[in-house]
MIDOVEX-588598 format. One line per 5 residues: number of its first residue (from 0); for each residue x negated, y negated, z negated of N, C-alpha, C. Coordinates in Angstrom, 1 decimal. Layout:
NUM> X,Y,Z,X,Y,Z,X,Y,Z; ...
END
This chain:
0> -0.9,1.2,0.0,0.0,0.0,0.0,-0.9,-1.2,0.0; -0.9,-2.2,0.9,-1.5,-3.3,1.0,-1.6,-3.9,-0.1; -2.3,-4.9,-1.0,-2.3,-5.6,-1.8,-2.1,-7.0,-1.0; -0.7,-7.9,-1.7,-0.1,-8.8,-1.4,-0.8,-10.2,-1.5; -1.1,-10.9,-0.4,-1.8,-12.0,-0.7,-1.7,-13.2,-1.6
5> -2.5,-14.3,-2.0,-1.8,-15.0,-3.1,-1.9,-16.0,-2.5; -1.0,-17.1,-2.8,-0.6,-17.6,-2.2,-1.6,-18.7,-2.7; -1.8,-19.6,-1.7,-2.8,-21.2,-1.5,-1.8,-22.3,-2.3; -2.9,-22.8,-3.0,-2.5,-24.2,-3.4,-2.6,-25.5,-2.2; -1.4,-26.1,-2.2,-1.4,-27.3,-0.9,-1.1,-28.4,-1.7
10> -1.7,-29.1,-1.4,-1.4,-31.0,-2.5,0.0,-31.2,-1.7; -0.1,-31.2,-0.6,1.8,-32.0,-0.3,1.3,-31.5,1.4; 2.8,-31.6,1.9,3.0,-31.4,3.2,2.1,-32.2,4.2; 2.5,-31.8,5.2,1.3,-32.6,6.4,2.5,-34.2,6.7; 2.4,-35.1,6.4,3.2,-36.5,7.3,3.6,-36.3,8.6
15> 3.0,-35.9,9.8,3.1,-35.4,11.1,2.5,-33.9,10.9; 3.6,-33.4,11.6,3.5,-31.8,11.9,3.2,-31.5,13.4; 3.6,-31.7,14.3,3.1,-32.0,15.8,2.4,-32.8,16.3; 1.3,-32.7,17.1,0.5,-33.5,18.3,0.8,-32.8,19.5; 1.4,-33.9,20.5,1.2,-33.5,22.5,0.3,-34.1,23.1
20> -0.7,-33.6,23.4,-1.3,-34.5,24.9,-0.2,-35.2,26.2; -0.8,-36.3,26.1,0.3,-37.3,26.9,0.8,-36.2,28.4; 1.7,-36.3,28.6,1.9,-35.5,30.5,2.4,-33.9,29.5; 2.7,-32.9,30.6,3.0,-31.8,30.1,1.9,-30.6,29.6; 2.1,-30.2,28.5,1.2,-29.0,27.5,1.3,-27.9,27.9
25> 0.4,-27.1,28.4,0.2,-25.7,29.1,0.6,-24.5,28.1; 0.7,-25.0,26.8,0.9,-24.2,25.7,0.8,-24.8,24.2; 0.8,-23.8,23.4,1.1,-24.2,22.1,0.0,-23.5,20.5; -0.6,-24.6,20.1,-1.4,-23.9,19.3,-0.7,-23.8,17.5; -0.5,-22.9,16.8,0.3,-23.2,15.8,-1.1,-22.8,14.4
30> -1.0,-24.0,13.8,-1.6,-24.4,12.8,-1.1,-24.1,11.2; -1.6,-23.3,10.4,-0.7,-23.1,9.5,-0.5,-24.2,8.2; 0.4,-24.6,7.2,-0.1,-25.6,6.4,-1.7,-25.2,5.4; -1.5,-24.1,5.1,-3.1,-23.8,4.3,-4.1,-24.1,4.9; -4.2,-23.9,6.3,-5.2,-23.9,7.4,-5.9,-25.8,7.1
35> -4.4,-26.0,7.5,-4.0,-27.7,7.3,-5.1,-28.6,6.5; -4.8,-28.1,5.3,-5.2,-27.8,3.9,-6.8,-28.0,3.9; -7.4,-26.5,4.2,-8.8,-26.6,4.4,-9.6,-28.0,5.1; -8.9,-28.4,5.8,-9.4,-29.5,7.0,-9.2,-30.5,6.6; -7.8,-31.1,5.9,-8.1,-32.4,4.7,-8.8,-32.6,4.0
40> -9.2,-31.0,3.1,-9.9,-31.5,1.2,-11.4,-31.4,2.3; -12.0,-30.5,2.9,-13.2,-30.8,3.5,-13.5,-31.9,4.5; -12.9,-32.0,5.6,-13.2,-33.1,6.5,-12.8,-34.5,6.2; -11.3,-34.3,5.2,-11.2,-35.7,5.4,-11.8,-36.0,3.1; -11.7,-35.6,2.7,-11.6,-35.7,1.2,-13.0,-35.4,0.8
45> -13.8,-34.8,2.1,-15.5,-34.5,1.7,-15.6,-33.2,0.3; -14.6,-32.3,0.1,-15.1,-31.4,-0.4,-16.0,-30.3,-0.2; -16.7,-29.7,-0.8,-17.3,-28.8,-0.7,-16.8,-27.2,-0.1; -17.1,-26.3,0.6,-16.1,-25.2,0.7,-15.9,-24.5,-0.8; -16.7,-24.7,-1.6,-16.8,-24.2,-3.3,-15.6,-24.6,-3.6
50> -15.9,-26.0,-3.9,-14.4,-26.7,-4.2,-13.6,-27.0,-3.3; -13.2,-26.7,-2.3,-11.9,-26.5,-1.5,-11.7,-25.1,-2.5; -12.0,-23.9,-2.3,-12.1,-22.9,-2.6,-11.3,-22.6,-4.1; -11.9,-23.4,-5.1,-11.5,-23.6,-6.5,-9.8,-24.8,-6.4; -10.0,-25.3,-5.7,-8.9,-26.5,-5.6,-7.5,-25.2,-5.5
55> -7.9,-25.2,-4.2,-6.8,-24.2,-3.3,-6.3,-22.6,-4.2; -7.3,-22.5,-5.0,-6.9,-21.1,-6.4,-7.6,-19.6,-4.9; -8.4,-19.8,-4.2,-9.3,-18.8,-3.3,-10.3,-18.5,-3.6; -10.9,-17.3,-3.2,-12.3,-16.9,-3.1,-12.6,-18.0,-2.2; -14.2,-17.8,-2.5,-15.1,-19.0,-1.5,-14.7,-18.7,-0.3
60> -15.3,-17.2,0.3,-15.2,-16.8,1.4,-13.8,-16.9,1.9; -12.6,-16.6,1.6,-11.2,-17.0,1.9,-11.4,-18.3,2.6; -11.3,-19.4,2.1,-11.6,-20.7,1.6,-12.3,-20.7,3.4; -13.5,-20.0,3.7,-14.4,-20.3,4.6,-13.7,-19.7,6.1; -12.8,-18.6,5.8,-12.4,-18.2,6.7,-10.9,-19.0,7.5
65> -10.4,-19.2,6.4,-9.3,-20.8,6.8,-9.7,-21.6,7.6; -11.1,-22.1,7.0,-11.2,-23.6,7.7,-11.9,-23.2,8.9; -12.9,-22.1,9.2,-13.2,-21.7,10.3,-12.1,-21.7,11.3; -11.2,-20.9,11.2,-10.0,-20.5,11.9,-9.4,-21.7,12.3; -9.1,-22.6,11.0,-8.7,-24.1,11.8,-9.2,-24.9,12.8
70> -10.6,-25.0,12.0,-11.3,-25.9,13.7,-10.9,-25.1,14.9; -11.3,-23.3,14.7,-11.2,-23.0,16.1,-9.6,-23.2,16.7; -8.3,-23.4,15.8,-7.3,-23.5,16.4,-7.7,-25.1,17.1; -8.1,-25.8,16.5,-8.0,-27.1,16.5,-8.9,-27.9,18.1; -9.9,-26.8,18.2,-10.7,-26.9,19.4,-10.1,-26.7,20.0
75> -9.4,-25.8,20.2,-8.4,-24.9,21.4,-7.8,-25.9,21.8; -6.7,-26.4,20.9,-5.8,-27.4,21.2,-6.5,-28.5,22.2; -7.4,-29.3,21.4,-8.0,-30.5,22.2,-8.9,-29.8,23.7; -9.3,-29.0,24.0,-10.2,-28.5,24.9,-9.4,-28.3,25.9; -8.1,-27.3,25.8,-7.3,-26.6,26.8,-6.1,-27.6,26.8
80> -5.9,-29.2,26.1,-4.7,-29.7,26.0,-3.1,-28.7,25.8; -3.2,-28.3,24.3,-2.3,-27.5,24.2,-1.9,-28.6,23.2; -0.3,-28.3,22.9,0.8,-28.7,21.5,-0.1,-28.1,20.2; 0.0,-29.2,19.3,-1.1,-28.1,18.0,0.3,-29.0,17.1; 1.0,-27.7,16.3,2.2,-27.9,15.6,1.5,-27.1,13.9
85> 1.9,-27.8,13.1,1.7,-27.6,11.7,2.8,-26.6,11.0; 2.9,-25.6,10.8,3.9,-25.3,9.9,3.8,-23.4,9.7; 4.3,-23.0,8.5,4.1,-21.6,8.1,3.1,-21.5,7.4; 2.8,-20.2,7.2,1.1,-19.7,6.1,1.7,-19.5,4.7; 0.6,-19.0,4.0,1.2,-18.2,2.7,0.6,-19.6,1.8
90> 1.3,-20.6,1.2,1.2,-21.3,0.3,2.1,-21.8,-0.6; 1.4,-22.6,-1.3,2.4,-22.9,-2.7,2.4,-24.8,-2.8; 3.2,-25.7,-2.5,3.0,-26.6,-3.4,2.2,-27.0,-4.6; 1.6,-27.9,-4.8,0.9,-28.4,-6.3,2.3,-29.4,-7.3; 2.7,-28.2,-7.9,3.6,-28.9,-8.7,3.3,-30.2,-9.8
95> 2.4,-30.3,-9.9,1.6,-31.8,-10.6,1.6,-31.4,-12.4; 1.5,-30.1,-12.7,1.5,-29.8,-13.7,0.4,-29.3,-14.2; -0.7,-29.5,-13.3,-2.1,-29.0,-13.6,-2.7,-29.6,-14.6; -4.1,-29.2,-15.4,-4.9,-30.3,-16.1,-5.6,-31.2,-15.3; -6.3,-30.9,-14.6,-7.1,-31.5,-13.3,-6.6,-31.3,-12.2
100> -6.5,-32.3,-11.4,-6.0,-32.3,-9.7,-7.2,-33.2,-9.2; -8.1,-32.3,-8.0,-9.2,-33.6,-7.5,-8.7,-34.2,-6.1; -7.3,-33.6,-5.8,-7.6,-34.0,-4.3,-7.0,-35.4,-4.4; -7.1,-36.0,-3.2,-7.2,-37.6,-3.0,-5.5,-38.2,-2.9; -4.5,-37.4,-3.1,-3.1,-37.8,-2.8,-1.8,-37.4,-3.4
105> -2.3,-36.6,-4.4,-1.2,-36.4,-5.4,-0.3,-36.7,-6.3; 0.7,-37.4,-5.7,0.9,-38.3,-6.6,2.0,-37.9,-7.8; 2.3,-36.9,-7.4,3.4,-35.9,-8.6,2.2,-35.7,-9.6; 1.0,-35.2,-9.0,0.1,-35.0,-10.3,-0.3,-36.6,-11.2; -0.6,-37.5,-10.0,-0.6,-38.4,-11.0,0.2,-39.0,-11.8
110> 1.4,-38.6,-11.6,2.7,-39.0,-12.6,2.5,-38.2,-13.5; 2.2,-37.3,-13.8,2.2,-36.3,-14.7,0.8,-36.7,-15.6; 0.1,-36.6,-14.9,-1.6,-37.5,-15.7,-0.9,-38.6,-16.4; -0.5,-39.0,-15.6,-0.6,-41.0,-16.0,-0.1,-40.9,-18.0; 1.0,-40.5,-18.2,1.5,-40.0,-18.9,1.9,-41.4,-20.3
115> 1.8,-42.5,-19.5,1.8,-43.9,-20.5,2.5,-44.9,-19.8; 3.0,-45.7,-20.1,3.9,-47.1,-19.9,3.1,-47.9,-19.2; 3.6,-48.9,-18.5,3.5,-49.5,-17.7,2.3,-50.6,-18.2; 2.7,-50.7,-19.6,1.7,-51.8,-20.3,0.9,-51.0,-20.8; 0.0,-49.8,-20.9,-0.8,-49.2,-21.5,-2.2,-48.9,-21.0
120> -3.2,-49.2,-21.3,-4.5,-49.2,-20.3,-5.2,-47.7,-20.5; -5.4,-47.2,-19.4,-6.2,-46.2,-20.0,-7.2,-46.7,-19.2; -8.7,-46.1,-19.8,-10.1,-46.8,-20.0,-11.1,-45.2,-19.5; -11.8,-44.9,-18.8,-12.6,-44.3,-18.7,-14.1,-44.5,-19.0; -15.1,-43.4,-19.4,-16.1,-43.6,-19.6,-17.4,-42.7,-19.3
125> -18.2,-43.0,-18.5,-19.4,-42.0,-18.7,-19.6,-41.6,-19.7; -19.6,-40.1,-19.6,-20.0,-39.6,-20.8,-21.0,-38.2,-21.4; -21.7,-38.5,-22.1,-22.6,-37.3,-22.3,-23.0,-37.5,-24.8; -22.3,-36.6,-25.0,-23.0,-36.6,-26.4,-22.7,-37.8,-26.8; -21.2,-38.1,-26.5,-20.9,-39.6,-27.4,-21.4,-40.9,-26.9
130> -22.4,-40.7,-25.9,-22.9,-42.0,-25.5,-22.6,-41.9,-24.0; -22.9,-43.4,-23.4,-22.2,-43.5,-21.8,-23.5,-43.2,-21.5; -23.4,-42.2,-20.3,-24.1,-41.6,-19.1,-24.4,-42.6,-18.9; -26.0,-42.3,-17.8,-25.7,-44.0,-17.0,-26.6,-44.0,-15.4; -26.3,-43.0,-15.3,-25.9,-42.6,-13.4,-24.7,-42.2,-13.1
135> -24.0,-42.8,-13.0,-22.2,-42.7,-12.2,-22.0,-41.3,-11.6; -22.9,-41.2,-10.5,-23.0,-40.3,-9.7,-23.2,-38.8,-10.0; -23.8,-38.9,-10.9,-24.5,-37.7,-11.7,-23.3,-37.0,-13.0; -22.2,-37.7,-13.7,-21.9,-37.7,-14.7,-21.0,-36.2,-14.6; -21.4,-35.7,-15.6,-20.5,-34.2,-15.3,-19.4,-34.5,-16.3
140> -18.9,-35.4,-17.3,-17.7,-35.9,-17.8,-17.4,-37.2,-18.2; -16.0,-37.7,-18.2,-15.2,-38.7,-18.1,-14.9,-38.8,-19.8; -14.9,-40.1,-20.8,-14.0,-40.0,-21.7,-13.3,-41.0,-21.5; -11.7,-40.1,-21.8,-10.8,-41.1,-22.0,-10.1,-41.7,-22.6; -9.7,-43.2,-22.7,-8.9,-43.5,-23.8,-7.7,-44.2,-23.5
145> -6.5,-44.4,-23.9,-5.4,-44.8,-23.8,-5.5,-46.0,-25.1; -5.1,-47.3,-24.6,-5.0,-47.9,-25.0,-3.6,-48.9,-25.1; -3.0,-49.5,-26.2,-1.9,-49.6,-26.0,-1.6,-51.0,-27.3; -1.5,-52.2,-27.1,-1.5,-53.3,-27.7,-2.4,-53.7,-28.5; -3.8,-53.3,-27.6,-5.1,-53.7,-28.3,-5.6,-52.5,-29.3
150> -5.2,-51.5,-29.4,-5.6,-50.1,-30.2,-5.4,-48.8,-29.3; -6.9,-47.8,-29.4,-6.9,-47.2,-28.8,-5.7,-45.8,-29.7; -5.4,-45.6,-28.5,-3.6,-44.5,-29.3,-3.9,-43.1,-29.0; -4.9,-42.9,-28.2,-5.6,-41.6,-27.5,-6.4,-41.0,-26.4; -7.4,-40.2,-27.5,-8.4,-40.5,-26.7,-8.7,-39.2,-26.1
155> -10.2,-38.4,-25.2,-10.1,-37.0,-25.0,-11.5,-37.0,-23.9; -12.5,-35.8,-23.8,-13.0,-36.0,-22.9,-12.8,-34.9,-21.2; -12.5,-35.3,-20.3,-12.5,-35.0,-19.5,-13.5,-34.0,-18.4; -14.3,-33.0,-18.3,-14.7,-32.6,-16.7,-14.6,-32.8,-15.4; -15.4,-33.3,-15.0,-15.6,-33.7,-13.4,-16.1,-32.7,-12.6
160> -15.8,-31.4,-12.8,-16.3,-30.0,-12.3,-16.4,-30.5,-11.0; -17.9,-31.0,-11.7,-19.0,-31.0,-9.9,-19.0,-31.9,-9.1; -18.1,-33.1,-9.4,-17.8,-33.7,-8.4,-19.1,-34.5,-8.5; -19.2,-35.6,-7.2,-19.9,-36.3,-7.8,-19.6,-37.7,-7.2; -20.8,-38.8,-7.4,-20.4,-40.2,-6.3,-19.5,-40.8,-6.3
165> -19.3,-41.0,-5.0,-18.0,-41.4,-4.1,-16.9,-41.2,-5.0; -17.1,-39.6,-4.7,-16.2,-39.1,-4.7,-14.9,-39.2,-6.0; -16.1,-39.4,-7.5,-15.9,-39.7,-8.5,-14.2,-40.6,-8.6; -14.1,-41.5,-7.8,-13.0,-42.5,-7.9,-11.8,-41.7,-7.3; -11.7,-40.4,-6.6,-10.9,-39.9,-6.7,-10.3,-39.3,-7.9
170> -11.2,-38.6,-8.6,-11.3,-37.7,-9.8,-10.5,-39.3,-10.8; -10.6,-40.2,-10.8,-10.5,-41.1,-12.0,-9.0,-41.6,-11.3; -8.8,-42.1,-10.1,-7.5,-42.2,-10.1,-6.5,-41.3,-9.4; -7.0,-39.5,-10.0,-5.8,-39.0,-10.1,-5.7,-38.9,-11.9; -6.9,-39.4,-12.2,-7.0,-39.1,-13.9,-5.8,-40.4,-14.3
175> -5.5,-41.5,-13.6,-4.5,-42.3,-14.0,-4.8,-43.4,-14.4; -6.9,-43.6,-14.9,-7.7,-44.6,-15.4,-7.1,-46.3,-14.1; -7.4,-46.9,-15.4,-7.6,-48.6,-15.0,-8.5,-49.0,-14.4; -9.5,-48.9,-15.8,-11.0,-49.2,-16.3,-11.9,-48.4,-16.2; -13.4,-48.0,-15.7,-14.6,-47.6,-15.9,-15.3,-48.1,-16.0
180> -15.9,-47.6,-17.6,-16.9,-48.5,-18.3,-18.3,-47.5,-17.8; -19.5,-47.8,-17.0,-20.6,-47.0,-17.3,-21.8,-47.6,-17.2; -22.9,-46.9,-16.8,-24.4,-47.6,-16.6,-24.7,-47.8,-15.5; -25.6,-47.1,-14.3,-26.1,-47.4,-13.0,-24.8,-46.9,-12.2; -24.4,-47.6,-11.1,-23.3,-47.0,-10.3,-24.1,-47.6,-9.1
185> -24.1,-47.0,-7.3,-24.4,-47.6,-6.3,-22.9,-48.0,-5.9; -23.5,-49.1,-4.9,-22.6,-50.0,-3.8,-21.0,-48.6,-3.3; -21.8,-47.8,-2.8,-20.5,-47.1,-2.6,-19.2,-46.4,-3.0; -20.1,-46.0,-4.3,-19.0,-45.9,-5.1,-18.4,-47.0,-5.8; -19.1,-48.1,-6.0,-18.3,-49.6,-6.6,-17.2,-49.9,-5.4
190> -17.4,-49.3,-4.0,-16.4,-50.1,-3.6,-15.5,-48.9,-3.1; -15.7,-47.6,-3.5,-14.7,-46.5,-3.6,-13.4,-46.6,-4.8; -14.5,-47.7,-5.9,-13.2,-47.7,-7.3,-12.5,-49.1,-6.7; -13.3,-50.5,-6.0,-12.1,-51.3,-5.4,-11.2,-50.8,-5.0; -11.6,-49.9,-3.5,-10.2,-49.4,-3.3,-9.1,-48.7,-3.7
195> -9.5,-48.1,-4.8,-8.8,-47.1,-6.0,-8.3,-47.9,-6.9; -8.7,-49.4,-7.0,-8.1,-50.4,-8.0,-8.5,-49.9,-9.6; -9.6,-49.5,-9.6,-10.2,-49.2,-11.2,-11.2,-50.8,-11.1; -10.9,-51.3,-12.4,-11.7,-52.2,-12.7,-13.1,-52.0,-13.4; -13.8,-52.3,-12.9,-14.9,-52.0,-13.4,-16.2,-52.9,-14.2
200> -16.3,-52.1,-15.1,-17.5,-52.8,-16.3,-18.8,-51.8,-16.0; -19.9,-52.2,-15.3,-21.0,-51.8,-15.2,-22.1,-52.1,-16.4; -23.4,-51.3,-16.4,-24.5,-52.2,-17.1,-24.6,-51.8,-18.4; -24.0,-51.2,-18.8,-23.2,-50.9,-20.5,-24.1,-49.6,-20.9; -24.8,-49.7,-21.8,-25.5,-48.6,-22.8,-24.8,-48.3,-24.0
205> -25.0,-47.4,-24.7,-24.9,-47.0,-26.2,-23.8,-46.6,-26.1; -23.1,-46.4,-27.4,-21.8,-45.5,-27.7,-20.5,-45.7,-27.0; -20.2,-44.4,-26.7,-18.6,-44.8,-25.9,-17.7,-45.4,-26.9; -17.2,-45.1,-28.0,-16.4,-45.5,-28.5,-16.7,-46.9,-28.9; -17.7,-47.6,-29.2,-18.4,-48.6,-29.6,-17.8,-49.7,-28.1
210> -18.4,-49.2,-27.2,-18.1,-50.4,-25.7,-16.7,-50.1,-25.2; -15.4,-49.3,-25.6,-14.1,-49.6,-25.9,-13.9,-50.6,-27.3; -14.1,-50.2,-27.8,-13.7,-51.3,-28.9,-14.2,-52.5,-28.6; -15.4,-52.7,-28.0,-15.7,-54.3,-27.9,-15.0,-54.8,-26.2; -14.8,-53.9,-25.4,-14.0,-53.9,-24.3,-12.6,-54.9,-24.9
215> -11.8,-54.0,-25.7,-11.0,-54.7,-26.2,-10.7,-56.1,-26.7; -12.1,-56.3,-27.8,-12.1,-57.3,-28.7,-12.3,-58.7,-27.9; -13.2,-58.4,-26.2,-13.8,-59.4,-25.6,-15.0,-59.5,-25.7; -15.5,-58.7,-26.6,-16.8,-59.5,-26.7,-17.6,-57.9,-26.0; -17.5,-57.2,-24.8,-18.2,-56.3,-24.0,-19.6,-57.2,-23.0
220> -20.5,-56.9,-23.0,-21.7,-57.1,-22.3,-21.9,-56.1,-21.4; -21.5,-56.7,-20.0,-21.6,-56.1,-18.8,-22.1,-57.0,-17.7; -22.5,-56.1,-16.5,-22.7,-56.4,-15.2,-21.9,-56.7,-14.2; -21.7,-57.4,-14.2,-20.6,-57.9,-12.9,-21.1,-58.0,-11.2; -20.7,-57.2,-10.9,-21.1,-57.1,-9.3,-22.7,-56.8,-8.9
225> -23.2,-55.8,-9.9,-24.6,-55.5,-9.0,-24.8,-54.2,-9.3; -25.4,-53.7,-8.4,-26.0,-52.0,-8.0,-27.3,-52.2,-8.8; -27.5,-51.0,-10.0,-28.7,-51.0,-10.2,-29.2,-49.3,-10.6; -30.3,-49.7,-10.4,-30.2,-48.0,-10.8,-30.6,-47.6,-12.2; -30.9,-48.1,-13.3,-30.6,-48.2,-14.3,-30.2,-49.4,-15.1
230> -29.8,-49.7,-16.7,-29.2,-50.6,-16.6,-29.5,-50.9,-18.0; -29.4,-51.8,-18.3,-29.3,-51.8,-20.5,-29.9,-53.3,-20.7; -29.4,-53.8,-21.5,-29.8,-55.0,-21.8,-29.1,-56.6,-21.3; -27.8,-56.3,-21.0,-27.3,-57.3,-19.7,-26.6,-58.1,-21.2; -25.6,-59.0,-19.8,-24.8,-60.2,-21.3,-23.7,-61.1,-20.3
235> -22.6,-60.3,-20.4,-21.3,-60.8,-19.3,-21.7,-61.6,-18.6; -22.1,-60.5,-16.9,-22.6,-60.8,-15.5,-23.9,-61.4,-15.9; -24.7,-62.0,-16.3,-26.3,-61.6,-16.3,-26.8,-60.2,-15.9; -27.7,-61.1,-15.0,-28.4,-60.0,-14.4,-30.2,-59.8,-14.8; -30.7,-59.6,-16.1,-32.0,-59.8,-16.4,-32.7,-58.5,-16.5
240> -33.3,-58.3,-15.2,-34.1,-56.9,-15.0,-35.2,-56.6,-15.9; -36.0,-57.9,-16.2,-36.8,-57.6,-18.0,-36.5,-56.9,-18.4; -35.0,-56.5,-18.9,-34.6,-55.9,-20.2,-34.7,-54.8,-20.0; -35.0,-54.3,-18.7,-34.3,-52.8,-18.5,-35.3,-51.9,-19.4; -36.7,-52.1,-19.4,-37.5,-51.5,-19.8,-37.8,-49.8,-19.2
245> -37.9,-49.9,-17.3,-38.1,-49.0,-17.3,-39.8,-49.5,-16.2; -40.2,-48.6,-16.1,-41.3,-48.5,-14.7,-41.0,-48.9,-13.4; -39.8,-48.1,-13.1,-39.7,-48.3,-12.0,-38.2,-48.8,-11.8; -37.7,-49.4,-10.7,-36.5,-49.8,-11.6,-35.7,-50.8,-9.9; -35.1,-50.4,-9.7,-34.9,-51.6,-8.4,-33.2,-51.8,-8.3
250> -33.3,-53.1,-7.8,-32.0,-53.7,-8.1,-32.0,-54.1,-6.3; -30.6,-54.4,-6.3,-30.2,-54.3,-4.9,-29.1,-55.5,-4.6
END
């Protein structure tokens, strides 16, 4: 008796389900939505086949044999001008009930994340051993705090399983965050969280809990608008590379 396959996790439906080449189509290429799937979290969302793989609840290899199969459907289509139509395959919706969701568009999951009022800030933080990380890019966890009429109401640290960079600003606004408080971040990801609309406080050393509470009070010492690759010693938007006390050290 065959063992019954399990079914793919899919963030949400495709928007458009059909493409025609303009004039008449010699035929029809049919694309399944998991297939679908593989081709957004990797080509368009920049995942890894690992993490496609882990997103989607597949073996790696699974994971590799989807997206294979898709380009080749995908080539066929554009090569031979065929109809390439979206629909079928063994999947499941992401009902937004997850603890982590990485991919870039869920927005059931982020209702479900968000989990606070309209007036409530939640705050993110580099984090490693109580203190803010301070390569962005590198940080393997997030702490977070909910804040709610100037007192933090709850807090918790998060996993970034793997992610990294860029990419990071997805991971933070499906987490639901406002604010990211951390140390060295590059140009690209600063302008990965503009578009994500996380406000951001760079520059910031020492205790996480310590640079929320002064976040709050006003009196936080950060970098405003510069890339650096390490950071410590600043004073709201001062930029004084002295302080950094490293060797080597370059600002951009």
């Amino acid at each position: 008796m065959a063992r019954p396959r399990k079914c793919r996790k899919v963030c949400r439906m495709p928007r458009i389900c059909e493409f025609s080449p303009k004039g008449n189509a010699a035929g029809i290429v049919t694309l399944t939505v998991d297939e679908y799937e593989t081709i957004r979290l990797i080509d368009r969302e920049g995942f890894s086949q690992e993490e496609c793989a882990g997103y989607m609840h597949v073996a790696r290899t699974t994971a590799q044999q989807i997206y294979n199969r898709a380009r080749g459907k995908i080539a066929e289509a554009l090569v031979s001008g065929l109809n390439l139509r979206i629909e079928g395959g063994d999947y499941a919706l992401c009902d937004g009930e997850e603890t982590e969701c990485r991919c870039g568009g869920c927005r059931r999951h982020r209702r479900a994340m968000r989990g606070k009022e309209n007036h409530t800030m939640r705050i993110a933080v580099t984090y490693e051993d109580g203190q803010i990380f301070q390569h962005f890019g590198h940080t393997e966890s997030f702490k977070i705090y909910d804040e709610e009429n100037g007192a933090v109401r709850d807090e918790k640290v998060v996993s970034t399983n793997g992610q990294g960079h860029g990419a990071l600003a997805s991971v933070l606004k499906d987490l639901g965050a406002d604010v990211l408080i951390c140390g060295g971040i590059g140009g690209g990801a600063q302008t990965a969280l503009e578009e994500a609309g996380i406000r951001l406080y760079a520059g910031v050393s020492g205790s996480c809990d310590e640079a929320v509470k002064q976040l709050l009070d006003g009196s936080l010492a950060y970098v405003q608008d510069a890339t650096c690759d390490h950071h410590g010693g600043h004073h709201h938007g001062e930029h004084a590379c002295g302080d950094h006390g490293c060797n080597e050290h370059s600002c951009h």
